[in-house]
MARKE-835059 format. One record per residue (C-alpha): residue number from 1; x, y, z. Coordinates in nm, 4 decimals. Each point is the difference from the previous one (the first is absolute). Layout:
MARKE-835059
@num NUM, u X, v Y, w Z
...
END
This chain:
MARKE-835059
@num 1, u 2.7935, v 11.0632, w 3.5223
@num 2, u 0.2150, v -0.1610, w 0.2611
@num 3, u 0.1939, v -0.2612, w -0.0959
@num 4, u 0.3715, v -0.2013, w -0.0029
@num 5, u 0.1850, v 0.0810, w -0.2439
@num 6, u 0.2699, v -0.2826, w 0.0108
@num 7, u -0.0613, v -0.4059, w 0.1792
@num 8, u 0.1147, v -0.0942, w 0.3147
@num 9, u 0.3432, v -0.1533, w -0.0442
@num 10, u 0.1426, v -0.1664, w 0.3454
@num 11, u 0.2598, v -0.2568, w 0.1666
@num 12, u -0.0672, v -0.1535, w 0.3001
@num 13, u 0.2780, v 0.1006, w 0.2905
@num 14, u -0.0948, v -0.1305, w 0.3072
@num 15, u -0.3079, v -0.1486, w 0.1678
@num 16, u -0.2704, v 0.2112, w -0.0904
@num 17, u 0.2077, v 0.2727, w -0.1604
@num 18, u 0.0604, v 0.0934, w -0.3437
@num 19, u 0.2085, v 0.2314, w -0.2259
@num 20, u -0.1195, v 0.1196, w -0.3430
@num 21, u 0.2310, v -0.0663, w -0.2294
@num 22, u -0.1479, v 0.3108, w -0.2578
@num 23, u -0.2017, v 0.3400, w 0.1325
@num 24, u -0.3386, v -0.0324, w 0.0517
@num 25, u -0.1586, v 0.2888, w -0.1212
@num 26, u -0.3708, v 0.1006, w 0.0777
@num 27, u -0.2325, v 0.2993, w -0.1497
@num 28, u -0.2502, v 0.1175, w 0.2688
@num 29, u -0.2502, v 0.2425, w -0.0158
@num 30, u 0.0000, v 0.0333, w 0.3447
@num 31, u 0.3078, v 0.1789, w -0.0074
@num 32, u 0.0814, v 0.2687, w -0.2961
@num 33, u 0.2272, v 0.2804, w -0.1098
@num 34, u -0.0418, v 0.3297, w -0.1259
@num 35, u 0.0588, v 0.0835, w -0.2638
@num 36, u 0.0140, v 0.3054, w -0.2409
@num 37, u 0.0149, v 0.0159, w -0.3836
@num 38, u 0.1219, v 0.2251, w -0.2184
@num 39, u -0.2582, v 0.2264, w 0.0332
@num 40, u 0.0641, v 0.0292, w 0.3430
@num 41, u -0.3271, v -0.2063, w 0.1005
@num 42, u 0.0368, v -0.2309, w 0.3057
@num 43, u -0.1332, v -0.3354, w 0.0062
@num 44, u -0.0168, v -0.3125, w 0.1960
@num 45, u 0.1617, v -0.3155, w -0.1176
@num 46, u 0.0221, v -0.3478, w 0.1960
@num 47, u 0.3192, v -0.0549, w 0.1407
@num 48, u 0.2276, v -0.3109, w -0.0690
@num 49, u 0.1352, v -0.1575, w 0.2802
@num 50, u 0.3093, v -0.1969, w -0.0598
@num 51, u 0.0888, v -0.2703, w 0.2796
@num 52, u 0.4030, v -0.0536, w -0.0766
@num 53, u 0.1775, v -0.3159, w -0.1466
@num 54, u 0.1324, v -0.2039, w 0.3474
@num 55, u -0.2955, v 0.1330, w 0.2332
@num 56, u -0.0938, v -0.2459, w 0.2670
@num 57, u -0.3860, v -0.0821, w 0.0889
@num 58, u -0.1717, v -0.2346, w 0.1840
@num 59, u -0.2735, v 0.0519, w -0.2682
@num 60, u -0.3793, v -0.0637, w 0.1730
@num 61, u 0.0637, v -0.0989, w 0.3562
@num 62, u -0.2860, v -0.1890, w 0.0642
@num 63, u -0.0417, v -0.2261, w 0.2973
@num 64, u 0.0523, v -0.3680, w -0.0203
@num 65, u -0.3391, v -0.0726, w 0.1148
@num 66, u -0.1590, v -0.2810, w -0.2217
@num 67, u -0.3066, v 0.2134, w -0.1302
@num 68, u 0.1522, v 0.3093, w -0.0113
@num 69, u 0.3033, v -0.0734, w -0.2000
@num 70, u -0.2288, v -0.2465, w -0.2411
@num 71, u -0.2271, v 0.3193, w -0.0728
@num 72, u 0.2826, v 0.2891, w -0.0126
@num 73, u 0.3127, v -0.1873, w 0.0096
@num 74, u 0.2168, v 0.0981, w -0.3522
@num 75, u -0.2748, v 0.1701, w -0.1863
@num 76, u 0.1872, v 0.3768, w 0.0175
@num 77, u 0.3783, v -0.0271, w -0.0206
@num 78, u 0.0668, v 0.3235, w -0.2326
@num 79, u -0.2361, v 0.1706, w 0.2149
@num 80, u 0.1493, v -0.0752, w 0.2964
@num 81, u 0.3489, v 0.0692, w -0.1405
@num 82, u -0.1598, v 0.3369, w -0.0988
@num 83, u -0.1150, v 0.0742, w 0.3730
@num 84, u 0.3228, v -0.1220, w 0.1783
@num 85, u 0.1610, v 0.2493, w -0.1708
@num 86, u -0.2000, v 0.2988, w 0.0634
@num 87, u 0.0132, v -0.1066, w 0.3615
@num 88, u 0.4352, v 0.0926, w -0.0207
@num 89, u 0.0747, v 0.3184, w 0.1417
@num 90, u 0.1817, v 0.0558, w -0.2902
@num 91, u -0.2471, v -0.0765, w -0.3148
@num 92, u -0.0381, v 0.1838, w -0.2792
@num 93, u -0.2764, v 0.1522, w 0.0373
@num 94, u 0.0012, v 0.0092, w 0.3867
@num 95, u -0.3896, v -0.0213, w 0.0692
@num 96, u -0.1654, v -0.0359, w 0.3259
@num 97, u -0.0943, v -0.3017, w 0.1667
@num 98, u -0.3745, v 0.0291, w -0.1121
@num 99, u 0.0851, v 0.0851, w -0.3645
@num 100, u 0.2317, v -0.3152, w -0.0398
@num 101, u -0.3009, v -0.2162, w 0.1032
@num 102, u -0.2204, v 0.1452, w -0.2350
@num 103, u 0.2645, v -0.0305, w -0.2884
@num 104, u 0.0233, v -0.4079, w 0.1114
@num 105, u -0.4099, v 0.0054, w -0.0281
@num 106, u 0.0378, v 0.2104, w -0.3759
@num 107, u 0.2488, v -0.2453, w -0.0883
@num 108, u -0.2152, v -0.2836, w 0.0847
@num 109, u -0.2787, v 0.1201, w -0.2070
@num 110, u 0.2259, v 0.0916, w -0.2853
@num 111, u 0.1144, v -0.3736, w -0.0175
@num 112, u -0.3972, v -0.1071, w -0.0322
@num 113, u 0.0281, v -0.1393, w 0.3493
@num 114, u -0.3997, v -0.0746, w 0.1914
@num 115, u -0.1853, v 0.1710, w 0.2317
@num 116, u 0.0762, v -0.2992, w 0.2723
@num 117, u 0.4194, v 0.0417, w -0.0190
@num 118, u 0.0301, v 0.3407, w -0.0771
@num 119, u -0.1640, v 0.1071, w 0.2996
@num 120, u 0.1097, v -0.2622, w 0.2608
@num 121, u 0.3524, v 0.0561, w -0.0988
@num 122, u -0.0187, v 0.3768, w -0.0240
@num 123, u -0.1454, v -0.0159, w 0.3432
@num 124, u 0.2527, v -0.1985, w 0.1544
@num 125, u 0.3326, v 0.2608, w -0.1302
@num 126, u -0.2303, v 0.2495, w 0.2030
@num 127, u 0.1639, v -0.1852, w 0.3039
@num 128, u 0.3286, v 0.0571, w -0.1495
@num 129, u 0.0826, v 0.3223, w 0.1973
@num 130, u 0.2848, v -0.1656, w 0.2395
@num 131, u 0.1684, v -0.0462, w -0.3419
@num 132, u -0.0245, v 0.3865, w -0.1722
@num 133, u 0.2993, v 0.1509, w -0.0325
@num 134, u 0.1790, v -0.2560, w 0.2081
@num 135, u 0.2871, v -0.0319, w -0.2927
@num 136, u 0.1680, v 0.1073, w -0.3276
@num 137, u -0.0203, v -0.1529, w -0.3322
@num 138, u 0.3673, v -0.0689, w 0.0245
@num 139, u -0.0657, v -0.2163, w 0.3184
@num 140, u 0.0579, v -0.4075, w -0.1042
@num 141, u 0.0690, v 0.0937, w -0.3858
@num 142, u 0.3339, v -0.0952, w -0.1439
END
């Protein structure tokens, strides 16, 4: 069952950017491990995915426009945390473009999040492409 495992712990460093001040770690489903047992069977296991203490995010970017930011605006910060990472060219897992959507929407719908902002917001990271792979986790962090 996807889920995070620890809270979202950040300090604000600039205008609209952040730093966590602890990891952030998040168990998808979405994205798993094989693994064998003794007996030599393999098995799949959901992966943790562990943003790093002093990673920078913009969390949810979304637009400044009266309606929109009233419906969407601050409703998925650990999600969004969760996706800017996987968009680093140097995440851990790295996952495609596609996949770290779909792990923002999972992580939505872990967190009990509706219908009406899961969707919107997952739909507008699907614009996000001019931002994949465009930097390192390092980049910003202390």
């Amino acid at each position: 069952m996807s889920r995070f495992i620890t809270e979202l712990n950040l300090i604000e460093v600039g205008d609209k950017l952040w730093r966590l001040h602890e990891p952030l770690v998040y168990e998808s489903d979405l994205l798993t491990e094989v693994v064998t047992d003794v007996a030599g069977f393999k098995f799949d296991v959901p992966c943790r995915v562990t943003v790093p203490k002093g990673f920078i995010t913009d969390l949810a970017s979304v637009p400044r426009v009266p309606i929109a930011y009233q419906l969407w605006g601050g409703r998925c910060h650990r999600e969004a945390v969760i996706h800017d990472y996987l968009y680093r060219k140097d995440s851990d897992p790295v996952v495609s473009f596609r996949t770290a959507n779909r792990v923002f929407l999972e992580a939505a719908k872990a967190r009990g999040k509706g219908w009406f902002v899961r969707y919107p917001m997952f739909w507008g990271v699907c614009f996000g492409i001019l931002s994949y792979h465009r930097k390192t986790v390092k980049e910003g962090a202390e």
